[in-house]
N, C-alpha and C positions, 0 to 999 in steps of 0.2 A: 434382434428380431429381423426376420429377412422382408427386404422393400418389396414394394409391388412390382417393380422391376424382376425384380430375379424371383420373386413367386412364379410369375406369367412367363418367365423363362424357362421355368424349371416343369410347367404344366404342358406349355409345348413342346420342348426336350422329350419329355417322355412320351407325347403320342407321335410324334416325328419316328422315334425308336423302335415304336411297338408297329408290328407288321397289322396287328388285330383291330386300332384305334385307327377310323376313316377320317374323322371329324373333329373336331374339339368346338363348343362353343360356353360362351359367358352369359349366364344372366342376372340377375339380380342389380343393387345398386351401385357395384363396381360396373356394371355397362350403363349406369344412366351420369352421362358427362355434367347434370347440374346434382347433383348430391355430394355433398362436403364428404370428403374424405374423412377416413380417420383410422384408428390401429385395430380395430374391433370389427371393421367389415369384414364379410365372411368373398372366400369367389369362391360363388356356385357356379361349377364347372359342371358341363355333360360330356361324354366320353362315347359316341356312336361308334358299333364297336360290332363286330362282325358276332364275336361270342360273347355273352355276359358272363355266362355260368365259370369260364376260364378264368375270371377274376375272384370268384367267388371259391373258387376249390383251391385254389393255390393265392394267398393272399401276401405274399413273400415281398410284391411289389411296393407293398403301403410305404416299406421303411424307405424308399428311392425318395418322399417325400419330405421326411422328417421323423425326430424320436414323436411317437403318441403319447399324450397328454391323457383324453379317454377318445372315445369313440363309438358310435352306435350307428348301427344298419336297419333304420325301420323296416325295410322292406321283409328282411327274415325276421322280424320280430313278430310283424304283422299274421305272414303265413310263411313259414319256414319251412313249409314241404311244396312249393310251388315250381320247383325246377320242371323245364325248364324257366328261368326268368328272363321275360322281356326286357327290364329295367331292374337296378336295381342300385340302394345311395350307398354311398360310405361317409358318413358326417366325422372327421378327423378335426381336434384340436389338438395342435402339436404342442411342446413342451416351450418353444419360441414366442408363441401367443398366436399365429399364421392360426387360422381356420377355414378347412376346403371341404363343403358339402358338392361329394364328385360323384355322378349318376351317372352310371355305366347303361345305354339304351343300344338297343341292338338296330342293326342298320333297317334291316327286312323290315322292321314295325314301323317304318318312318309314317306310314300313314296313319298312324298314332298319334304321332309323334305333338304337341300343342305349343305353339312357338309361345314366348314370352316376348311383350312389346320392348322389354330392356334386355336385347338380347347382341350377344359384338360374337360373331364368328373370327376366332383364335386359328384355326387350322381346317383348310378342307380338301385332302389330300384328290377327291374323287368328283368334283361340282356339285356336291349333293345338296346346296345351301346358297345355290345364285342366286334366288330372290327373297331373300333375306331384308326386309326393309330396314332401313335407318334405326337403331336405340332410341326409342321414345318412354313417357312413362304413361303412356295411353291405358293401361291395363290398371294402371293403378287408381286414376282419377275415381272420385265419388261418381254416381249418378245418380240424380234427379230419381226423387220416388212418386211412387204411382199415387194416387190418392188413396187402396185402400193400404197399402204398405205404408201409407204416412199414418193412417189410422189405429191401422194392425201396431204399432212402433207405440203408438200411445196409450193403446189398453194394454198394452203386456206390461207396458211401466208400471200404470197406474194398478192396475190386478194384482200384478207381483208383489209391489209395495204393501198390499198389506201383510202380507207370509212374513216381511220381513218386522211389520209390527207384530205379527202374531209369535211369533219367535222369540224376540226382545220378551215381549211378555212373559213367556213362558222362561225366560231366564234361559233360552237353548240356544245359545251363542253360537256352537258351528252351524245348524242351521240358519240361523237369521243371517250370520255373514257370509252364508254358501249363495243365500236368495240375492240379497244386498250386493254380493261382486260377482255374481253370477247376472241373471236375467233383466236386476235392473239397471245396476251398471252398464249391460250390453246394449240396452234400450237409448240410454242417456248416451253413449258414444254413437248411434248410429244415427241420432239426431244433432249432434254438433257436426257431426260429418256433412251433413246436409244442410245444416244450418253456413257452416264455413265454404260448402257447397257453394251457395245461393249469394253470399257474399263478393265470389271469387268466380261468380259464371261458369263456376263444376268445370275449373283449368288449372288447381293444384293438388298435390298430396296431404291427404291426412297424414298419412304413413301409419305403419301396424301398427295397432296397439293405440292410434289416437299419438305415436309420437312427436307429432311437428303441431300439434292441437295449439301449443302457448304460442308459437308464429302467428296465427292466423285468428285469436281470438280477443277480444280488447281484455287490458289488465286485470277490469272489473269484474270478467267475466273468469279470466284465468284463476283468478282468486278462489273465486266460487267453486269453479271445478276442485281447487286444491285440499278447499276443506269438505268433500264428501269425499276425502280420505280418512277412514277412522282407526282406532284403536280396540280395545278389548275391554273398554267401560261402556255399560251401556246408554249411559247419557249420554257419552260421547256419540254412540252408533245414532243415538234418536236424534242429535243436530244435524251430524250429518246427512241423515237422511231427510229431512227437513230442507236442508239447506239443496239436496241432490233434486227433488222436488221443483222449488222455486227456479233453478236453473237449469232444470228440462223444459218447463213452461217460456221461460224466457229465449229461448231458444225456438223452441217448437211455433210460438205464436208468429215468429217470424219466418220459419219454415211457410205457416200454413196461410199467410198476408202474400207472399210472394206467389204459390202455387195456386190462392185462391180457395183449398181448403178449408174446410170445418174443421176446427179445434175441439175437441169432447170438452168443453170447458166446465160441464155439468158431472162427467163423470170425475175431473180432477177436483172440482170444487169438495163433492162428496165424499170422496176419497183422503181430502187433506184433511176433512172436518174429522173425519171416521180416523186416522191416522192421531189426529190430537187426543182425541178420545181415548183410544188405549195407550197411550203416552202416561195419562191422569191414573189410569183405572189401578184401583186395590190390588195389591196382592191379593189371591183365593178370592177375588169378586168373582158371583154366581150372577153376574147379568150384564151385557156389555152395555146397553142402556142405561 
């Protein structure tokens, strides 16, 4: 597998080469200097480039970078008759393990163009990128929510939750677990975010996906998170969601102590009662009462 050394060699070599490439810049967490290394970071390269579409009709160049592994171009995927293209990716994973999600952006759009706060200028053949601030991970930090966005975050839980009891019920399992790792599991991360937020004076990364969530959350707490992991039993699904419950609130009440906030503590109370309820309820019961 090739180091980062001669990946970063091998992505300025060839815009050094190409008369077409102005620019080259880095962003992702290969430009943020506190993120742990490791074999699996992707370098999202952009490639500022007088022509896009040149890359696109003749695409002969990819193999300069390596054998392909797969490869996808959301951008034609999205709308494949949009030539000309202002931008447009080449997400590459090579047969070595190296993965270069590489955006070819045409120079003229620069007023487009939306910097990223983890961003390291690689090559700028033309000054088009002198005030380029320092790689920070400023863009990624949580931010503090509003009161009704701390609100709005706790009826979607609590509303959604019961689809997912009513699912369960109903023995409709893609359903209940579409509602279940859809809208309230989304609900539940965008409150530990906020929660580890307010912990940390909203000055670290969650990271996508909630992945640096176990860093920044006490053990008791990480546990909890781990068993509103479930399976394809549905006893299983009705703990965990139980369990996902108790550890939104415990979360949230500290959200909503620190901002000052009202906690709907009426509509969860109601909600958890209502959620027991059809936990018990008969199969073919004609009455949720």
């Amino acid at each position: 597998m090739r180091n980062e050394a001669e990946m970063l060699r091998l992505i300025r070599d060839f815009a050094k080469d190409n008369l077409n490439v102005r620019a080259v810049m880095m962003n992702g967490s290969r430009a943020n200097p506190a993120v742990a290394k490791d074999i699996f970071q992707d370098y999202d390269i952009v490639y500022f480039v007088d022509s896009v579409q040149l890359f696109i009709d003749d695409q002969s160049w990819i193999s300069e970078f390596g054998d392909i592994l797969i490869m996808q171009t959301p951008d034609g995927m999205d709308n494949p008759h949009a030539e000309p293209f202002n931008k447009y990716a080449f997400l590459m994973l090579f047969k070595d393990g190296n993965r270069i999600d590489l955006t070819f952006f045409r120079t003229d759009q620069l007023d487009r163009y939306v910097h990223d706060s983890q961003t390291v200028i690689l090559l700028d053949k033309d000054g088009l990128f002198d005030n380029v601030p320092s790689p920070s991970n400023r863009d990624y930090l949580p931010t503090p929510p509003s009161e009704m966005q701390f609100y709005n975050c706790c009826n979607e839980f609590w509303w959604v939750s019961t689809y997912v009891a009513k699912g369960l019920w109903r023995r409709q399992l893609p359903y209940a677990m579409r509602m279940y790792e859809g809208p309230v599991r989304d609900m539940l991360m965008r409150m530990i975010a906020w929660y580890i937020g307010v912990r940390t004076s909203f000055q670290v990364e969650t990271g996508k996906e909630g992945k640096y969530f176990e860093q920044y959350l006490e053990a008791s707490q990480w546990d909890s998170f781990v068993r509103t992991f479930s399976n394809g039993d549905y006893e299983q699904i009705w703990q965990a969601l139980f369990e996902m419950g108790a550890l939104f609130r415990d979360v949230a009440l500290t959200v909503s102590e620190y901002f000052g906030y009202d906690y709907p503590i009426h509509e969860e109370e109601q909600v958890t009662s209502y959620l027991h309820q059809i936990h018990t309820l008969p199969p073919g019961a004609t009455d949720i009462m």
